[in-house]
C-alpha positions in Angstrom: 77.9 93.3 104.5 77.5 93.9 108.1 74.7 91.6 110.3 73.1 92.2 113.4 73.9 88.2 113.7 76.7 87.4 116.2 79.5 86.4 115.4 81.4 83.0 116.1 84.6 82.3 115.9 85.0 78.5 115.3 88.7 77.0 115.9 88.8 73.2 114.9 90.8 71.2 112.5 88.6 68.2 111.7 86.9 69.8 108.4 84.2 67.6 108.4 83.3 68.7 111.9 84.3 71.7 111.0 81.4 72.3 108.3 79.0 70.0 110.3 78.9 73.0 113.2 79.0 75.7 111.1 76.0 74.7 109.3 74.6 73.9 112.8 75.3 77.4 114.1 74.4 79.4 110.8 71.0 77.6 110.4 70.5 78.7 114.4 71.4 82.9 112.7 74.9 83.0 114.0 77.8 84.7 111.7 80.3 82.3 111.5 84.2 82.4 110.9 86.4 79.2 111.3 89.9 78.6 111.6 91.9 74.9 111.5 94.8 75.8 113.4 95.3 78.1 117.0 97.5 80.9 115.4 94.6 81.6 112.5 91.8 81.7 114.8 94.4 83.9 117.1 94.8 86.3 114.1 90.9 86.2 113.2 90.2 87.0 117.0 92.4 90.2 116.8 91.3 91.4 113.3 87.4 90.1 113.2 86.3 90.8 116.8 83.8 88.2 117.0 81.8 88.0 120.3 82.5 84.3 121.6 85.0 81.6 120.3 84.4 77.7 119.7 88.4 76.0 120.7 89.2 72.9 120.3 91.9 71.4 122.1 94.0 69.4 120.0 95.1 71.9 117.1 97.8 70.7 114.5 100.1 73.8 115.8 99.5 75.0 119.3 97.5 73.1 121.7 94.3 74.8 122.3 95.7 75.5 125.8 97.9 77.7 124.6 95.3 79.0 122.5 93.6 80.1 125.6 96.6 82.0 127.1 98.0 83.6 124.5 94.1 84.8 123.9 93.6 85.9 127.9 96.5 87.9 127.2 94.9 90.8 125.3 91.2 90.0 125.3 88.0 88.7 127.2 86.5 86.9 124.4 84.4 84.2 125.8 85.3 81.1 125.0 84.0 77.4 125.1 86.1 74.2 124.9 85.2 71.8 122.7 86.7 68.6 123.1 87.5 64.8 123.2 89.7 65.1 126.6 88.1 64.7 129.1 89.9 64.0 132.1 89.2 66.5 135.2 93.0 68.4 135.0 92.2 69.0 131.1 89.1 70.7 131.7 90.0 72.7 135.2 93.5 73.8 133.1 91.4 75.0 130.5 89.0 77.0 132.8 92.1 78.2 135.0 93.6 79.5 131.9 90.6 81.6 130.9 88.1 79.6 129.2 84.1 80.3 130.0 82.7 77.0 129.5 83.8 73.3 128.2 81.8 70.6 126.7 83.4 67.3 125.9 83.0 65.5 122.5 80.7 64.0 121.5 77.9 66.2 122.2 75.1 67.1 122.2 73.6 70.0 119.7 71.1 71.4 122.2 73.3 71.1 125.1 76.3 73.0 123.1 73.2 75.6 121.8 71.9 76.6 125.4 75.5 76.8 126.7 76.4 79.6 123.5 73.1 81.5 124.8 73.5 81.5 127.9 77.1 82.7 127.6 76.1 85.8 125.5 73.3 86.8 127.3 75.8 86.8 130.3 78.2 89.3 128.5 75.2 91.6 128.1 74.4 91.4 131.2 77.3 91.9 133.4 77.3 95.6 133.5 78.0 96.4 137.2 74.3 98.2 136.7 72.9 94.6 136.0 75.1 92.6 138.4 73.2 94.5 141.3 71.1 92.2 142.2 70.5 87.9 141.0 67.6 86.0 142.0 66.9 82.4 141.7 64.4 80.8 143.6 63.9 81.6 146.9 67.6 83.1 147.0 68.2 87.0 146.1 71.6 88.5 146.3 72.2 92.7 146.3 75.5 92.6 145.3 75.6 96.5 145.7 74.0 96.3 149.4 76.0 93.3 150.4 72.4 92.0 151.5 71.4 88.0 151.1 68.2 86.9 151.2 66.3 83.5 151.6 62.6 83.3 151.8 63.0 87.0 152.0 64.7 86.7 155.5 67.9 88.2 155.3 70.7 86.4 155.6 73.9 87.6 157.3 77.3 86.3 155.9 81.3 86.8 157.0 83.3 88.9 154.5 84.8 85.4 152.9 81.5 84.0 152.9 80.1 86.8 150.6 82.9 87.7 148.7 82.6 83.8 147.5 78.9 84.1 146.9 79.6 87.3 144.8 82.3 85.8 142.6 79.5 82.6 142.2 76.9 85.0 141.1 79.1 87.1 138.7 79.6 84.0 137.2 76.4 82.2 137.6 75.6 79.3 135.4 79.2 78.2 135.0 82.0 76.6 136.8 84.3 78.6 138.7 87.7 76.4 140.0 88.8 75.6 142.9 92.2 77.5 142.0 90.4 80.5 141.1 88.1 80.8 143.6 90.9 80.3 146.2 93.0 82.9 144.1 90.6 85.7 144.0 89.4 85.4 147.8 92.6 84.7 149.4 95.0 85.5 147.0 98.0 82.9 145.1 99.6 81.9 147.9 96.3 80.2 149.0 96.2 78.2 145.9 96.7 74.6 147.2 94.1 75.2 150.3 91.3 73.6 148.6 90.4 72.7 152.2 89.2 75.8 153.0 86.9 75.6 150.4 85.3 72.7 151.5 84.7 74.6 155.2 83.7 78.2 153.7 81.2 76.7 151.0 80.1 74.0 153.8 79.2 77.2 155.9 77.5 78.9 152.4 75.2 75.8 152.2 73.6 75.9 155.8 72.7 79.5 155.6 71.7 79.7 152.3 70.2 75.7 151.4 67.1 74.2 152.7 69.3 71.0 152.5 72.7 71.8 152.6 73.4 68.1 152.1 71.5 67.7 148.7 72.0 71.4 147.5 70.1 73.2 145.2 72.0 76.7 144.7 76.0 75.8 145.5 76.7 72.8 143.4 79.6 71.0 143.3 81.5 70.3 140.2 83.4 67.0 140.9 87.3 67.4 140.9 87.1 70.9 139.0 84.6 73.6 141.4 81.9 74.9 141.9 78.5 76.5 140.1 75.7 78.7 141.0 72.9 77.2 139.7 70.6 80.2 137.9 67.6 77.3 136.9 64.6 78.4 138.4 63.4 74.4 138.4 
């Protein structure tokens, strides 16, 4: 019988973990379908069309990696990692290969709660009719108008400077890599400039922060990117 719930797709191998989060998720009115290895939850992401995925990494056939590949392939499922690596190249490979979001283990059950909502409210709001305009704070962006305010003064910004901005704010709330930020603005080649980065979001922060030194929009994500913060406090 069909729900109005939505639906989860759960890939992890540790059973007892396993049931402990689907209990977690069901008693929090999710629908919930889990897989133990990458190839099943593959095949249950093709045939069940759930509306966000739960990976781990460390599956008993493909690495979760993989998983995330072979998945960006064909579909835009949103994804969060779920797992015990946590070294900085495992989570900015697993965010340059498609995933959304990525939690280490162990964690916590609020954290990993908000991160689910705020990813599916963000897939039913990203409508090009909806992505006209974000405001947080003192900050208001009309994508549409290519018009940046603060404090309601506008705020004038160099092509690279907004089409940066606009690729934060499309994804606002979540970490964007250095790779693909350099990728989409500048294209592959640019890839390994990471120093331009550094200049263009330097240049973001004075005309958009009331401190660009201790920033409260453009934050930096240590080793992996950057994320627009979307918290009003």
């Amino acid at each position: 019988m069909k729900t109005n719930k939505p639906l989860i797709l759960l890939i992890e191998d540790d059973p007892p973990f396993r049931q402990l989060l689907t209990t977690t998720l069901e008693n929090q009115d999710y629908s919930v379908l889990s897989s133990e290895t990458g190839r099943e939850g593959l095949h249950i992401a093709r045939n069940q069309a759930p509306q966000l995925s739960i990976l781990d990494l460390g599956l008993p056939d493909i690495d979760g990696q993989e998983v995330i590949r072979r998945l960006r392939l064909w579909s835009e499922l949103p994804i969060i990692v779920l797992s015990a690596r946590n070294q900085e190249n495992d989570i900015t490979l697993a965010l340059d290969n498609g995933a959304d979001d990525y939690l280490t283990k162990p964690f916590n059950n609020g954290e990993l709660l908000s991160r689910i909502k705020a990813l599916l409210r963000r897939i039913s709001t990203t409508s090009e009719s909806d992505l006209k305009l974000f405001q947080v704070g003192d900050l208001k962006v009309e994508l549409h108008k290519r018009k940046i305010f603060v404090d309601a003064k506008e705020v004038h910004l160099t092509p690279i400077e907004f089409n940066l901005l606009s690729i934060l704010v499309r994804n606002a709330g979540f970490v964007v890599t250095h790779r693909q930020l350099l990728e989409k603005v500048w294209g592959a080649s640019y890839i390994g400039n990471s120093h331009y980065l550094r200049i263009y979001m330097g240049q973001l922060r004075h005309k958009l922060e009331s401190d660009p030194a201790r920033p409260r929009y453009i934050l930096t994500e240590a080793g992996v990117g950057y994320r627009l913060n979307d918290e009003e406090s």
